[in-house]
C-alpha positions as CSV (number, residue, x, y, z in Angstrom):
1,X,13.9,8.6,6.6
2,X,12.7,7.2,9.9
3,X,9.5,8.4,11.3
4,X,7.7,7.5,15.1
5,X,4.2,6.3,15.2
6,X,1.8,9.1,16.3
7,X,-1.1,6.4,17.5
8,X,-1.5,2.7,17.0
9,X,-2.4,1.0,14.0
10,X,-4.3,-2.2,13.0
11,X,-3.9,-3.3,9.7
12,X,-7.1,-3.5,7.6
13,X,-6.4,-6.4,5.0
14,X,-4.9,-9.4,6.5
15,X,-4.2,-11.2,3.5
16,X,-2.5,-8.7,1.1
17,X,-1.9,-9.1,-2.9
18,X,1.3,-9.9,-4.1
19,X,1.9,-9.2,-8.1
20,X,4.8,-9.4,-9.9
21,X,5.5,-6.8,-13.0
22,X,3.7,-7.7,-16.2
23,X,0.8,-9.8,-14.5
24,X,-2.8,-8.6,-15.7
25,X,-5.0,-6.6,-12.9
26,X,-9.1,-5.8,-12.8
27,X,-9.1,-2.5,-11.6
28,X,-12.1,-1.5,-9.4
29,X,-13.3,2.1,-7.6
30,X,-11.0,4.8,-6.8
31,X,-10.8,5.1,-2.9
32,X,-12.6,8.3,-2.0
33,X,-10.3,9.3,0.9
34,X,-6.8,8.5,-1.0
35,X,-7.3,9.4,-4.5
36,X,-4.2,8.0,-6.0
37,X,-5.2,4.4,-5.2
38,X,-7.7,2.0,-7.0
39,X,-8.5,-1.5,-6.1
40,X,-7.3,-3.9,-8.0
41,X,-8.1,-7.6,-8.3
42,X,-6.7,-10.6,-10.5
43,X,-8.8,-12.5,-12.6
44,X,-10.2,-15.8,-11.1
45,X,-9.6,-14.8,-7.5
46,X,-11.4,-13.5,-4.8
47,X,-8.7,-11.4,-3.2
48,X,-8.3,-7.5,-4.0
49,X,-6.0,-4.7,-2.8
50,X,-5.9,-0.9,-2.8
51,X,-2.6,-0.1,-5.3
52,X,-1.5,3.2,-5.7
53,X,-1.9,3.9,-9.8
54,X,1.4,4.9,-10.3
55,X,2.0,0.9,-10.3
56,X,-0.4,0.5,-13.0
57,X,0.8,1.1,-17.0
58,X,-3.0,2.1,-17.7
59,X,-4.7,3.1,-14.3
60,X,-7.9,4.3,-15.8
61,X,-8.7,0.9,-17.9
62,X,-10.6,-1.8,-16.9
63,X,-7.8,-3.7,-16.7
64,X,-3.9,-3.2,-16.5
65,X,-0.4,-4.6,-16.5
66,X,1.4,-4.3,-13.3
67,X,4.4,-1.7,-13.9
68,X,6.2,-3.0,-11.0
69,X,6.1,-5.9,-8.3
70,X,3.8,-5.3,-5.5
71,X,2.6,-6.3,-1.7
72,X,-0.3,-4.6,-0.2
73,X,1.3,-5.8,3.1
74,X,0.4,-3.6,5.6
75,X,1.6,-3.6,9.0
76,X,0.8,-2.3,12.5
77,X,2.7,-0.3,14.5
78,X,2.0,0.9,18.7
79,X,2.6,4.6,19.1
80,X,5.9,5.6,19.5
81,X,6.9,3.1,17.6
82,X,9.8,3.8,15.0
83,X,9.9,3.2,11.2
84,X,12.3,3.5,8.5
85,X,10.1,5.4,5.4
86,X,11.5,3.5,2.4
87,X,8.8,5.1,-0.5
88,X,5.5,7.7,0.3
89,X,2.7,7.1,-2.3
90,X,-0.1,9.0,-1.8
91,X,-0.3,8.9,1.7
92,X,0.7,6.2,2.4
93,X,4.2,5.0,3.6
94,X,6.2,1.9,2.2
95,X,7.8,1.3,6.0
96,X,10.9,-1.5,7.2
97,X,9.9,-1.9,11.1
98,X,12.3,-4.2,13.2
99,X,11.0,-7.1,12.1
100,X,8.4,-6.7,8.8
101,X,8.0,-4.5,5.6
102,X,4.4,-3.0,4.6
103,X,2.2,0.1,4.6
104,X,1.0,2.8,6.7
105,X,-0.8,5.7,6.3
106,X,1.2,9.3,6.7
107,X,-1.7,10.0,9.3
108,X,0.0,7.8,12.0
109,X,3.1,9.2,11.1
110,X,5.5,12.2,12.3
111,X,9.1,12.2,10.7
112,X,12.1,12.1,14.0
113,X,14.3,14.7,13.5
């Protein structure tokens, strides 16, 4: 489904996760805006991400296998931009732009009918 940007929007986390189904996660706090996501971590590494728990096999352990592969890639978008919606997770869209794949929230975004 295609949707326009409603504002501009930054992206938060410049250097997103990227895990591969069956790879080990720490998982962290709940985000108290977006309930459905947790942040996650690897072992060893000082880079975390918000992941939507649906992703996770056991998203109220400590730790977890990943159920799926995964980017935290968001991206940015100017208003009136357009975006195809290829998966909504809690609030958030999985979006293809012209030239990039990543997240943004639903907040930014009205669907074009």
């Amino acid at each position: 489904m295609k949707y326009q940007a409603l504002s501009d929007f930054e992206i938060h986390y410049p250097h997103p996760l990227e895990v591969k189904k069956g790879e080990v996660v720490c998982i962290g706090r709940r985000d108290t805006t977006w309930k459905e996501w947790v942040w996650v971590s690897i072992a060893g590494m000082k880079v975390g991400a918000w992941m939507h728990e649906s992703m996770l096999e056991t998203p109220n352990a400590v730790e977890s296998k990943v159920a799926e592969d995964y980017s935290s890639k968001e991206i940015s978008v100017k208003k009136n931009d357009v975006v195809e919606s290829l998966r909504e997770l809690g609030g958030w869209h999985w979006c293809q732009s012209r030239d990039a794949c990543g997240w943004i929230p639903d907040y930014v975004l009205e669907p074009v009918l």
